[in-house]
C-alpha positions in Angstrom: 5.6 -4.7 2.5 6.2 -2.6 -0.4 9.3 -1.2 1.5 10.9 -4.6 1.7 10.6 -4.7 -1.8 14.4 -5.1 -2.9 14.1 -8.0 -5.8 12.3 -8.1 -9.2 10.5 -11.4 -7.8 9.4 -9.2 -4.3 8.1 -7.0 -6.9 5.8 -9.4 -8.5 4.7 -11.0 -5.4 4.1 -7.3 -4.0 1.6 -6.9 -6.8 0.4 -10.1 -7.2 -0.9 -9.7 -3.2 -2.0 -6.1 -4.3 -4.2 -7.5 -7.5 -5.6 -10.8 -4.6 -6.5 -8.0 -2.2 -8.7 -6.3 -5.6 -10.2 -9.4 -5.9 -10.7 -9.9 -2.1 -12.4 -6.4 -1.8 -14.8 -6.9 -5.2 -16.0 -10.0 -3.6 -17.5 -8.7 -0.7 -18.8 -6.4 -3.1 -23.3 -6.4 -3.5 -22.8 -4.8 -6.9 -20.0 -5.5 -9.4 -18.7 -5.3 -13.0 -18.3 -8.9 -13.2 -15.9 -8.4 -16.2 -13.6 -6.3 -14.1 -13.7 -9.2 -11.4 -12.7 -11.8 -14.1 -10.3 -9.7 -15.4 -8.2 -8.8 -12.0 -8.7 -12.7 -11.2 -7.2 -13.7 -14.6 -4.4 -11.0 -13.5 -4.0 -12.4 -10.3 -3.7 -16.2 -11.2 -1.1 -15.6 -14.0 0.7 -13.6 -11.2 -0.1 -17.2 -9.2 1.1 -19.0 -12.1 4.5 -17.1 -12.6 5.4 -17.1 -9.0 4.7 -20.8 -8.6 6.8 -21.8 -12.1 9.8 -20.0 -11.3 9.6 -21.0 -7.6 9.1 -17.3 -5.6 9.2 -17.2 -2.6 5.9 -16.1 -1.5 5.9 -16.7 2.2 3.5 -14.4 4.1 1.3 -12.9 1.6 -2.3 -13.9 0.3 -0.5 -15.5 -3.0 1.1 -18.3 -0.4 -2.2 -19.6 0.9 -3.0 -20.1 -2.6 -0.1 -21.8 -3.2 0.1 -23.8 -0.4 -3.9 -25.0 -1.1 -2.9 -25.9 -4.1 -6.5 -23.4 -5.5 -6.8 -21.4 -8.2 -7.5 -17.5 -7.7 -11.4 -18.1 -8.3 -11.4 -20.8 -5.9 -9.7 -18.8 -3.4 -11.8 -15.7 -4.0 -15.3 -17.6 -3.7 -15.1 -18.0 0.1 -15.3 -13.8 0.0 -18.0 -13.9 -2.5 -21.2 -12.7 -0.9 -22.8 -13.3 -4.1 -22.2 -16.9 -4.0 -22.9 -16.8 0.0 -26.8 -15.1 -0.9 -27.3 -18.0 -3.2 -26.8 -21.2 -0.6 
C-alpha cells in the first residue's frame, strides 16, 4: 500500500492502518506494556477520528472496518486480545 500512497489523506490512512496493525500485534501479545498499548490505541483512534471528520476515504484498510462498525479502536482491538480471551 505504501506505494500507492500519492495524497496527504493516503498518507494518513497509510499510517493510521500501520499504528491498527501495532495494536493488532500487542494484542495477541502474553506480555505487554499496557501503557504502550493505550498509547498506540489513543494514536490510532485520533487517526480514526481525523479520517472519519474530514471524510477519507479509507476503503480497504483495517481503519474502514472500524469505520464502517461504527467501534472505537479499543473495541476493535479487544477481539485480538488474548488477555481478555484468558479471562472468559
Amino acid at each position: 500500500m505504501k506505494n500507492y500512497v500519492k495524497t496527504p489523506e493516503q498518507a494518513l490512512v497509510y499510517l493510521i492502518d500501520c499504528a491498527l496493525a501495532t495494536v493488532c500485534h500487542m494484542a495477541m501479545l502474553k506480555s505487554r506494556q499496557t501503557g504502550e498499548y493505550e498509547r498506540q490505541i489513543s494514536i490510532a483512534q485520533t487517526g480514526i477520528n481525523w479520517i472519519k471528520e474530514f471524510k477519507i476515504d479509507a476503503s480497504k484498510t483495517r481503519a474502514n472496518e472500524i469505520i464502517d462498525s461504527d467501534i472505537s479502536v479499543s473495541e476493535w482491538a479487544a477481539k485480538y486480545d488474548i488477555k481478555n480471551e484468558r479471562q472468559k
